[in-house]
C-alpha positions in Angstrom: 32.8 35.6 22.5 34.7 35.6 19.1 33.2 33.9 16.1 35.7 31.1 15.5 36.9 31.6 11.6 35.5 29.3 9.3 36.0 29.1 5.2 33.0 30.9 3.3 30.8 28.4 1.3 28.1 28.3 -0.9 24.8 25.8 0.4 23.3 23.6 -2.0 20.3 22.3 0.0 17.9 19.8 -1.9 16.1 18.6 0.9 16.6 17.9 5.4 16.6 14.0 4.9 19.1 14.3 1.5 22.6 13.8 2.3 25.6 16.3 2.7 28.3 16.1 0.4 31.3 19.0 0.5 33.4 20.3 -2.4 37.1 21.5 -1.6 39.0 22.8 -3.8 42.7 22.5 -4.3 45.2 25.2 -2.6 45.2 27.5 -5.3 41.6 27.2 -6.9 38.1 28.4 -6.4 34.4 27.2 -5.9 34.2 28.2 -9.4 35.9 24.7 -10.6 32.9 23.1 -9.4 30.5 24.1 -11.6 29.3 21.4 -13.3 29.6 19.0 -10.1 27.2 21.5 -8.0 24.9 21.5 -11.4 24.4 17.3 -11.6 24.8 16.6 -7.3 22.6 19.6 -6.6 20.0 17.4 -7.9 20.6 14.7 -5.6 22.4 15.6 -2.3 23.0 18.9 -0.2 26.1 20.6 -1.3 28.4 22.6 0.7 30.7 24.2 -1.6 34.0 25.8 0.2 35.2 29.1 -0.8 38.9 28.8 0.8 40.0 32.3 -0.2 38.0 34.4 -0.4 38.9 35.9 2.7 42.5 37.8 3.3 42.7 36.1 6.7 42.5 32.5 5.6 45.8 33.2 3.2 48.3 31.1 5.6 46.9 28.1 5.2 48.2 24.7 6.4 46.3 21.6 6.8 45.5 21.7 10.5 44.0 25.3 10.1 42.2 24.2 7.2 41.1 21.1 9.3 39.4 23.2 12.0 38.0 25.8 9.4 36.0 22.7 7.9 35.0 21.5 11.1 33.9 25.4 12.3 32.3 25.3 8.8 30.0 22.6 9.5 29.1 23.7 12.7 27.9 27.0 11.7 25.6 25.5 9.1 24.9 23.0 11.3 25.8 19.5 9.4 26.2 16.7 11.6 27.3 14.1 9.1 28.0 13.8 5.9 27.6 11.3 3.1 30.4 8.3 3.5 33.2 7.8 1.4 32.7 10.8 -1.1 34.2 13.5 2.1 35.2 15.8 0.7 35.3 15.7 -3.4 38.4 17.1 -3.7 39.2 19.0 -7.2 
């Protein structure tokens, strides 16, 4: 069976109990404009930090694919919920 495609991301994991927070960033960015939002809520939740292009197949993007590569996302690294009302931190 296929691997379903999913975004790359970077895993900030402080602790099993701590909660998940994700980081998007916008259309055109990188994980890179989060880097002084992983350094302070690294400290205090578990971070998953999506990389949207790094891959040459995730270049069409439209919201429902980008929908079901955040939800294949957090399936592979197995994150059941995250924290309320801060999903996602969108930069």
């Amino acid at each position: 069976m296929e691997e379903e495609k999913r975004f790359d991301a970077e895993v900030y994991q402080t602790g099993s109990s701590i909660a998940w927070n994700i980081l998007a960033h916008g259309f055109r960015g990188n994980a890179k404009t989060w880097k002084k939002q992983i350094d302070f809520f690294s400290k205090y939740y578990n971070l998953l930090v999506l990389e949207m292009h790094r891959r040459k197949d995730n270049e069409d993007l439209h919201l429902d694919k980008v929908c079901k590569f955040i939800d294949n996302t957090l399936n592979h690294y197995k994150i059941k919920s995250l924290l309320p009302g801060l999903f996602p931190l969108v930069h």
